[in-house]
Wavefront OBJ file of the C-alpha trace (Angstrom):
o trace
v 0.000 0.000 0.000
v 1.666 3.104 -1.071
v 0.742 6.266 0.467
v 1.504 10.021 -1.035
v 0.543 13.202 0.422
v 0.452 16.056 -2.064
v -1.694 18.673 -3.516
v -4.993 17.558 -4.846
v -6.016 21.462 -6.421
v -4.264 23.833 -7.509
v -6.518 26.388 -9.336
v -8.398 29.177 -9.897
v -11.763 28.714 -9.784
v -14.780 28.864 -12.702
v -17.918 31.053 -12.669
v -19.423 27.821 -13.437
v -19.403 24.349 -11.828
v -16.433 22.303 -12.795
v -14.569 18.903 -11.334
v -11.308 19.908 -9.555
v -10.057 16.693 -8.875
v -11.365 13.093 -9.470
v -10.107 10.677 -7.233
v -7.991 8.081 -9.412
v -8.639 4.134 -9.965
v -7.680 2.049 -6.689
v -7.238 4.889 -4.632
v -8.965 6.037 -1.586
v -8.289 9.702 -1.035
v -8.396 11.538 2.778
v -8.770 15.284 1.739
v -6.723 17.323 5.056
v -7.018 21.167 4.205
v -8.636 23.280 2.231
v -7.285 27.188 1.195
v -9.515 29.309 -0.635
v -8.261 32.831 -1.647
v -9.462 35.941 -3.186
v -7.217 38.345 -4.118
v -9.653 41.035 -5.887
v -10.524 44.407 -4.168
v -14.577 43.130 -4.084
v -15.512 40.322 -1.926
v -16.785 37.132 -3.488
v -18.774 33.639 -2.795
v -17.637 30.233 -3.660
v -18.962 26.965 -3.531
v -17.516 23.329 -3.095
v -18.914 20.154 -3.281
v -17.356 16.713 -2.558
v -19.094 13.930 -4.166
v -22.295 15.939 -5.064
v -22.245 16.867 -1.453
v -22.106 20.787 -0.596
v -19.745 20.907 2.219
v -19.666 24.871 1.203
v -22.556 26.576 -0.154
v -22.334 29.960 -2.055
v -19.767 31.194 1.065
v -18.932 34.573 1.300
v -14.860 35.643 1.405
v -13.876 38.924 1.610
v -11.687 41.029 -0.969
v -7.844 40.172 -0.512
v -8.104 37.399 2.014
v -7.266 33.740 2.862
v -9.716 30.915 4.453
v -8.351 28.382 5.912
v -10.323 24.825 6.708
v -8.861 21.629 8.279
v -10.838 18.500 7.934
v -10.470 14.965 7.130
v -12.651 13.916 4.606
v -12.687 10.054 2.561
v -13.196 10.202 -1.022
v -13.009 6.630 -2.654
v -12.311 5.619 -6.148
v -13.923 8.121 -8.957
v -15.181 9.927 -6.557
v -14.720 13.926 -6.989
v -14.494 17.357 -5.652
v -16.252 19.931 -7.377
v -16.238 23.903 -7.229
v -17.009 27.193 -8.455
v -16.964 30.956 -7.652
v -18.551 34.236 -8.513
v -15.030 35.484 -9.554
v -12.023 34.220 -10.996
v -9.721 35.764 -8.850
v -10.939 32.592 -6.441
v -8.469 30.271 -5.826
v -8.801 26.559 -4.724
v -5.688 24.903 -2.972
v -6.534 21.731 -1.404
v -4.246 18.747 0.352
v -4.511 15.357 1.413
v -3.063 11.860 0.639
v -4.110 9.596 -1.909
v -3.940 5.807 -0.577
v -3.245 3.366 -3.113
l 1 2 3 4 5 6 7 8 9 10 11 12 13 14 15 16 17 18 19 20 21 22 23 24 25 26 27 28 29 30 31 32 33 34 35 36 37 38 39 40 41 42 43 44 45 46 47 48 49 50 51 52 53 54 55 56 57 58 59 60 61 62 63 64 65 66 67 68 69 70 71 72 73 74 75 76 77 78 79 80 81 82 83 84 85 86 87 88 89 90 91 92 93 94 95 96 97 98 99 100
């Protein structure tokens, strides 16, 4: 069983809802932290789903800040994380460790 932690996203986000990271065959993925940014002058609201589930629901983040969210979260095989934003100046990073 081979274990690697690493970052899952990397990305800004779409206006619209897109997959941001699929979890790969044989693997069982523990999601660890989540960093959303926003570096425009206006606030704006982002969403993110993991497997069709809204864990974050049109949240608001102000202009030019971070938010930071630790959790442990299973994703198996296939399974994804999903996301959007009302701006593009949203940015997703998320970690964790894919199990495989």
């Amino acid at each position: 069983m081979a274990t690697t932690t690493k970052a899952l996203v990397r990305a800004a986000a779409a206006t619209s809802t897109a997959t941001l990271y699929t979890v790969p065959a044989s693997t069982t993925t523990v999601i660890s932290n989540i960093v959303v940014t926003n570096s425009a002058a206006t606030a704006a609201t982002f969403t993110l789903t993991l497997n069709s589930v809204d864990i974050f629901t049109t949240t608001a983040i102000a202009a030019n800040s971070t938010i930071t969210i630790d959790l442990k979260q299973v994703l198996a095989t296939t399974q994804i994380i999903a996301g959007f934003a009302s701006a593009i100046t949203v940015k997703f990073h998320i970690s964790g460790v894919e199990i495989s």
